[in-house]
C-alpha positions as CSV (number, residue, x, y, z in Angstrom):
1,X,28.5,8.6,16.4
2,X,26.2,9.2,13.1
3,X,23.2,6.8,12.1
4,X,24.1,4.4,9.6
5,X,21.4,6.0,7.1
6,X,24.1,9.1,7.8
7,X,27.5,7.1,7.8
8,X,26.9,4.9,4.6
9,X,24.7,7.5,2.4
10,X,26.9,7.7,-0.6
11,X,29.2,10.5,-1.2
12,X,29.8,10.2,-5.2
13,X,27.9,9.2,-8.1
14,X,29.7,6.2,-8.9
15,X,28.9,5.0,-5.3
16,X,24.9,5.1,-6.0
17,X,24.0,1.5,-6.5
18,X,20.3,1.6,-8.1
19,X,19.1,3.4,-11.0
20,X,21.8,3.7,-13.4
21,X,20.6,5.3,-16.2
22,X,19.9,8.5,-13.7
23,X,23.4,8.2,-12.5
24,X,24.6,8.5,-15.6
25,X,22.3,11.2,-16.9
26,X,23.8,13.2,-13.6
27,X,27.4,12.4,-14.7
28,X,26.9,13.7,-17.8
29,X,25.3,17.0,-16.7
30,X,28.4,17.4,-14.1
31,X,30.9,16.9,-17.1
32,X,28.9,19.9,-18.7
33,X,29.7,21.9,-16.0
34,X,26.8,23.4,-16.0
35,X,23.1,22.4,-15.9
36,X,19.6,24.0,-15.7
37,X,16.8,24.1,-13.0
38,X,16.1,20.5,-12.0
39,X,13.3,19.0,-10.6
40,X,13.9,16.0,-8.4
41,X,10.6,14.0,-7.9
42,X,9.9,10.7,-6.1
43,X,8.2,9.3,-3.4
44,X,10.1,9.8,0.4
45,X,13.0,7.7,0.7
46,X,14.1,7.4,-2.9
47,X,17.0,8.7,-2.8
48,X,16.4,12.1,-4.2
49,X,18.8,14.3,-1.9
50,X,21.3,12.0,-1.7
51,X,21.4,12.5,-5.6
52,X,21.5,15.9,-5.3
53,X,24.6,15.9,-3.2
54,X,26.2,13.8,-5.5
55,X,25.6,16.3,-8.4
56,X,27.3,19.1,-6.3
57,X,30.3,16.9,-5.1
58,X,30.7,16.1,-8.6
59,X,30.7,19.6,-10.1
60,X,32.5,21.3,-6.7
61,X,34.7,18.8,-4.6
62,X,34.4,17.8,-0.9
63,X,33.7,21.6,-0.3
64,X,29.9,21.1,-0.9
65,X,29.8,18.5,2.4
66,X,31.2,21.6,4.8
67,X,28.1,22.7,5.8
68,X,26.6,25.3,8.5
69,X,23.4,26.2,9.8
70,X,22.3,29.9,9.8
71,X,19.3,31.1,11.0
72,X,17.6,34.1,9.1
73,X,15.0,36.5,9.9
74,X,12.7,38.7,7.4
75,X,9.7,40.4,8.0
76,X,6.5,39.8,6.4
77,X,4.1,42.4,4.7
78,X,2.0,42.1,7.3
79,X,5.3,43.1,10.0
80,X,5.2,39.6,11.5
81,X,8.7,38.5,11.8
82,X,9.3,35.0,9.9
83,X,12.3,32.9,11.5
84,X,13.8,29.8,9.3
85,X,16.8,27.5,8.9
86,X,19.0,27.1,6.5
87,X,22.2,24.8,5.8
88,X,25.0,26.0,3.1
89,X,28.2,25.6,1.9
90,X,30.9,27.9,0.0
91,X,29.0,26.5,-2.9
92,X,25.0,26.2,-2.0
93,X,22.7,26.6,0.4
94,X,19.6,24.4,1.5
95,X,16.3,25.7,2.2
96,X,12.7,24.6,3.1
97,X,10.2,27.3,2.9
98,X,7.5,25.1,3.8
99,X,8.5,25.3,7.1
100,X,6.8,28.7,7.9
101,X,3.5,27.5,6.5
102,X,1.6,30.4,5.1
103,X,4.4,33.1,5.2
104,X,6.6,31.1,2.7
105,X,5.5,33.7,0.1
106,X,8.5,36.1,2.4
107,X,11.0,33.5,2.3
108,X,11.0,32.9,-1.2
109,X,10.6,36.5,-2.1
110,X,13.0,37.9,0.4
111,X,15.6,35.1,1.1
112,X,16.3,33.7,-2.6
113,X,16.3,36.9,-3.8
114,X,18.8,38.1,-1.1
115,X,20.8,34.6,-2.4
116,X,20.6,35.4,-5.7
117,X,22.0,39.4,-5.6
118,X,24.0,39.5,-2.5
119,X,25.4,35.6,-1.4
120,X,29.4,36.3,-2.5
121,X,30.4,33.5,-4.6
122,X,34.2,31.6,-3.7
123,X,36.9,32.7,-5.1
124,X,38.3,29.4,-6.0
125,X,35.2,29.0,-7.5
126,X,35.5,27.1,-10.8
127,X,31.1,27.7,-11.6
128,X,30.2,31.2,-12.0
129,X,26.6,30.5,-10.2
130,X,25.0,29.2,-6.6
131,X,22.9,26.6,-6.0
132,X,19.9,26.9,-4.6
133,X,18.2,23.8,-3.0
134,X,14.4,24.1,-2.5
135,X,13.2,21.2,-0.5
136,X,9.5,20.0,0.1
137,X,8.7,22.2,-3.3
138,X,5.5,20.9,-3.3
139,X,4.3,22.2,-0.1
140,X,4.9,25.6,-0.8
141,X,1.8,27.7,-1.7
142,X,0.8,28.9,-5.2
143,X,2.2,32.2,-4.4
144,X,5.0,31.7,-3.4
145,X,5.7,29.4,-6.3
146,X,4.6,32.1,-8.4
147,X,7.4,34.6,-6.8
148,X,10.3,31.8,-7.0
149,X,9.3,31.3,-11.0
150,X,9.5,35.1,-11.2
151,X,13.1,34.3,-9.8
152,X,14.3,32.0,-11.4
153,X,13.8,33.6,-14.5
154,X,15.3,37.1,-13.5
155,X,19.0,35.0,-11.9
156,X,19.5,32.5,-14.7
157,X,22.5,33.4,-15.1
158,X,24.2,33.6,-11.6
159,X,22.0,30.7,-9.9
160,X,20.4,27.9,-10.5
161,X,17.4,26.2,-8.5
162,X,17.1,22.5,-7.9
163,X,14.0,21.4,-6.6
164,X,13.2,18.9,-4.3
165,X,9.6,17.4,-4.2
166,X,7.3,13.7,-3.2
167,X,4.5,14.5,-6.0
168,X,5.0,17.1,-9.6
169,X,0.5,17.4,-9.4
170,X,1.3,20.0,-6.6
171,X,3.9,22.1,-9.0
172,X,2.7,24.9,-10.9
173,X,3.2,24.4,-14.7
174,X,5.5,27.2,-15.0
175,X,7.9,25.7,-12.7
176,X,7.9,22.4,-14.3
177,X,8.2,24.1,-17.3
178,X,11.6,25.8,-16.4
179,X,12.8,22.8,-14.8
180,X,14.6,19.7,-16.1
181,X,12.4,16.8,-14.4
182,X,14.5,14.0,-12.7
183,X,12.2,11.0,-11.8
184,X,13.8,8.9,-8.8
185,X,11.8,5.9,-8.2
186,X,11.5,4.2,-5.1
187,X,14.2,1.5,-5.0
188,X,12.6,-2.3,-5.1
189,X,12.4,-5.0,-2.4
190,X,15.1,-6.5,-4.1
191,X,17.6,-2.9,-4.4
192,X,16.8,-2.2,-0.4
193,X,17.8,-5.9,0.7
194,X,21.4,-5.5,-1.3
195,X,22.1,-2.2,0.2
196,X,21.3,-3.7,3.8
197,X,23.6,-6.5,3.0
198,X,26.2,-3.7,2.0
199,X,25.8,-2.1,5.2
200,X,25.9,-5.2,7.1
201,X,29.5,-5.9,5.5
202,X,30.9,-2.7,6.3
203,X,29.2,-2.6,9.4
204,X,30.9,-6.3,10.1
205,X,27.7,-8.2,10.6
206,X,26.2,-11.3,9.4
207,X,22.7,-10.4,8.0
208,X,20.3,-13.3,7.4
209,X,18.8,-13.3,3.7
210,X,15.6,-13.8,5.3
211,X,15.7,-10.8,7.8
212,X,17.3,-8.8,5.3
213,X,13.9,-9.2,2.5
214,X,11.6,-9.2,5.9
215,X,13.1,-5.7,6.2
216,X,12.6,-4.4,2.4
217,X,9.4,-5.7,2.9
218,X,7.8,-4.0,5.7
219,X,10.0,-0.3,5.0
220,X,7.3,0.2,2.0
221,X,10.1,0.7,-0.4
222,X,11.8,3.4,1.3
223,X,15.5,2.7,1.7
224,X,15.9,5.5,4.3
225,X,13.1,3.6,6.6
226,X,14.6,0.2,5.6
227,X,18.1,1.5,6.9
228,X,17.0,2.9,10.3
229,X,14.8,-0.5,10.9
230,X,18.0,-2.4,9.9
231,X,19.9,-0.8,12.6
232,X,16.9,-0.7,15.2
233,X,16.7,-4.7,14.9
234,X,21.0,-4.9,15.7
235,X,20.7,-2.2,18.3
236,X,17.8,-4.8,20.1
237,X,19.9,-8.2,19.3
238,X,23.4,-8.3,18.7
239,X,22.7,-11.5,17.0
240,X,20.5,-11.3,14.3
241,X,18.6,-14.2,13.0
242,X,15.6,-15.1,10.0
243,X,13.5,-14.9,13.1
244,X,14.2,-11.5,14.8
245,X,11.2,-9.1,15.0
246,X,11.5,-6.5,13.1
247,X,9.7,-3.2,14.9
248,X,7.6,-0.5,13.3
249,X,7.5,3.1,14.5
250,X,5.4,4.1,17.1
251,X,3.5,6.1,15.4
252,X,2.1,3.2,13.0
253,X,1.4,0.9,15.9
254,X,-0.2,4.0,17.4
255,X,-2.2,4.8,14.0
256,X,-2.9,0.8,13.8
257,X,-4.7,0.4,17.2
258,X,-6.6,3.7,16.4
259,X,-8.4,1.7,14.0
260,X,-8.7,-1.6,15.7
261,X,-10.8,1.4,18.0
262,X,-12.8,2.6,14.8
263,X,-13.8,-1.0,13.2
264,X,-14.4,-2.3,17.1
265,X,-17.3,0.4,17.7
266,X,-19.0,3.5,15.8
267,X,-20.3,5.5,18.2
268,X,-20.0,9.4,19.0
269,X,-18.4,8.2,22.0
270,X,-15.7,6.3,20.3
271,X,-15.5,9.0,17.8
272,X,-14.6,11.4,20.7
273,X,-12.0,8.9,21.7
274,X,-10.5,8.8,18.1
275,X,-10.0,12.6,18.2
276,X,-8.2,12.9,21.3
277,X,-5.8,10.0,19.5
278,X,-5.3,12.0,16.2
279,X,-4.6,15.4,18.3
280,X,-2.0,13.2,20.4
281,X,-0.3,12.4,16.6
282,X,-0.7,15.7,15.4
283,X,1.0,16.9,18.3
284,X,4.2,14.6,17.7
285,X,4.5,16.3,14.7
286,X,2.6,13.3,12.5
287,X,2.2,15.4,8.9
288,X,-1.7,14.8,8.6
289,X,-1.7,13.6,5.0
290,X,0.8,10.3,6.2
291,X,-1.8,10.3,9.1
292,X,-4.9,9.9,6.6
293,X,-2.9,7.3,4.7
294,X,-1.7,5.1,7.1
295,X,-5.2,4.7,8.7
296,X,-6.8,4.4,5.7
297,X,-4.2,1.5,4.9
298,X,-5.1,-0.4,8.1
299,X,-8.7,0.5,7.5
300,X,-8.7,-1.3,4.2
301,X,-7.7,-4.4,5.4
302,X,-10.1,-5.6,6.9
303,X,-13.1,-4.8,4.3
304,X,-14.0,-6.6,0.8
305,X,-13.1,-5.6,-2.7
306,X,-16.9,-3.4,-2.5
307,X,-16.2,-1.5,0.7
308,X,-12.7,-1.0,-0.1
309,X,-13.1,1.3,-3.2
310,X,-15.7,3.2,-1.7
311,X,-13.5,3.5,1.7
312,X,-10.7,4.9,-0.8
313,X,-12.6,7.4,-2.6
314,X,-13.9,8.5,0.7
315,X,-10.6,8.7,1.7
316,X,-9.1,11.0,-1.3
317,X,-11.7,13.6,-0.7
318,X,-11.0,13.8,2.5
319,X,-7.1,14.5,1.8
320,X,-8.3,16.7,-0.6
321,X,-9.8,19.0,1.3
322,X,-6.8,18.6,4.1
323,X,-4.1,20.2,1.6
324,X,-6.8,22.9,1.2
325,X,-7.8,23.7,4.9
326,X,-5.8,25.0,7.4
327,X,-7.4,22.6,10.3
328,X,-6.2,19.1,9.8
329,X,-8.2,17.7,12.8
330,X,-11.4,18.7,11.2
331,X,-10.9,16.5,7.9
332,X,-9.9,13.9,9.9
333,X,-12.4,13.4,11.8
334,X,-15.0,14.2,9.3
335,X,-13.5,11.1,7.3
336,X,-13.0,9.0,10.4
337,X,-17.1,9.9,10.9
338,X,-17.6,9.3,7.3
339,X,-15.8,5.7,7.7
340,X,-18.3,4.9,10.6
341,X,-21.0,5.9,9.4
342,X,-20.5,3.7,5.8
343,X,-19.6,0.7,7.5
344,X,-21.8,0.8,10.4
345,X,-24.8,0.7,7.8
346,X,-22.8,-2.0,6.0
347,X,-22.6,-4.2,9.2
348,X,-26.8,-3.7,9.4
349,X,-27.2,-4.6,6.1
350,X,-25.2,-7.8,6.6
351,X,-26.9,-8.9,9.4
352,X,-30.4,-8.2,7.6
353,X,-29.1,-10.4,5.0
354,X,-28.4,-13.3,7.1
């Protein structure tokens, strides 16, 4: 038994129920049969893989959806062994080399090229090249994205690369350069609550309007989120009403209470206490930049239109210097400090004015 997110993702381009005119510039570059490197971009939840797939069904048949796992390993310069994942087909293959952190520079050295010379192509084959999927593109380090332009220029013409990426400010300009950019925009309120309604009727459920934009609401515009809410609130009440609760992740309840603690007290002690809380999300495998974001979200709420813009430049430094460290605890904390240490003076110089 899959997810719904799973069961009802769309398998075909003509099933994709928001942003046309993308559909149709993906249909047209199937009916080419061919088509350059592309660069999907978006924010999480989009729609962005499921896109993907679409192109590849399109230009291959049902063959791209047999997929298996492999695990690979290479060994680094330094004669570490790196271990990763991958998921392919007859006609592509699916890799992440963010996943290894700094030794993605082996991966995309070793493994695309490997893909790129060696990978046998089907001999029903109608395309004369493999697909490559690159996911989380913008994660990868600058290396490494140096090595995969390097490749992508040398196996033109037996592959082609399609990467997958939240943000292009984290591309290098000779990627983007080779690439044919595909902007998927997050879906709106009003998109999220008729795909929930489409899933309701398939799923056989009666889905109140109200619940249904209460949903799209709180999922932040990510259809993916808004799904797996959807089918958290029938999996807690068979019978769904404009009333029923709809829950948020554990994590954001977690990340919202950690800064009840913050605006409660500023103290070293309840700094101390904050730490052992962001450790606790770090460990659960919380990426620290959605960590920064969401607390600085909650944060924001309760300050005025001053404190706020000060709190959010604070707050960009911060995640700055997060994607350029390699300890995310220490930024963290240093902007959780930074946080107490702006509004505890704010707080005296209120009650000095009164």
């Amino acid at each position: 038994m899959s997810l719904w997110v799973d069961k009802h993702r769309p398998t075909s381009i003509e099933k994709l129920n928001y942003h046309e005119p993308l559909s149709a510039k993906l249909k047209n570059l199937a009916k080419a049969g061919d088509f350059p490197h592309l660069l999907f971009y978006g924010p999480s939840g989009a729609g962005k893989k499921t896109r993907i797939m679409c192109l590849l069904r399109e230009m291959f048949g049902p063959g791209v959806e047999r997929l298996k796992i492999e695990h690979k390993t290479f060994q680094a310069p330094s004669g570490k062994k790196v271990d990763i994942s991958t998921v392919a087909s007859n006609y592509h293959i699916e890799v992440n080399p963010s996943d290894v952190g700094r030794d993605d520079y082996t991966i995309v050295r070793s493994l695309l090229k490997e893909v790129a010379q060696t990978q046998s192509l089907d001999t029903g084959a109608q395309k004369s090249f493999k697909v490559v999927i690159i996911s989380e593109a913008d994660k990868i380090s600058k290396e490494a994205q140096h090595a995969l332009r390097r490749i992508m220029e040398k196996y033109m013409s037996n592959c082609r690369y399609i990467l997958c990426c939240n943000t292009l400010t984290k591309v290098i300009g000779p990627i983007r350069s080779r690439c044919l950019g595909l902007r998927v925009a997050a879906p709106t309120e009003g998109e999220i609550g008729e795909t929930l309604q489409y899933i309701a009727k398939k799923e056989s459920i009666k889905l109140p309007i109200e619940l249904a934009d209460n949903i799209a609401r709180k999922s932040n515009r990510n259809l993916r989120r808004a799904i797996l809410m959807f089918e958290a609130c029938r999996v807690q009440s068979r019978t769904m009403t404009a009333t029923t609760e709809v829950q948020l992740c554990d994590w954001e309840v977690y990340i919202e209470a950690t800064a009840k603690q913050i605006l409660d007290e500023q103290s070293p002690q309840r700094l101390l206490q904050v730490r052992n809380r962001l450790y606790e999300l770090i460990t659960h495998c919380i990426p620290p930049d959605v960590i920064i974001k969401t607390l600085t979200s909650c944060l924001v709420r309760s300050l005025d239109s001053q404190m706020k813009v000060e709190i959010t430049k604070h707050a960009a430094e911060y995640e700055h210097r997060l994607q350029l460290g390699s300890k995310p605890i220490f930024h963290l904390e240093a902007f959780v400090a930074k946080f107490m240490s702006v509004y505890k003076k704010f707080l005296i110089e209120l009650s000095g004015d009164w």
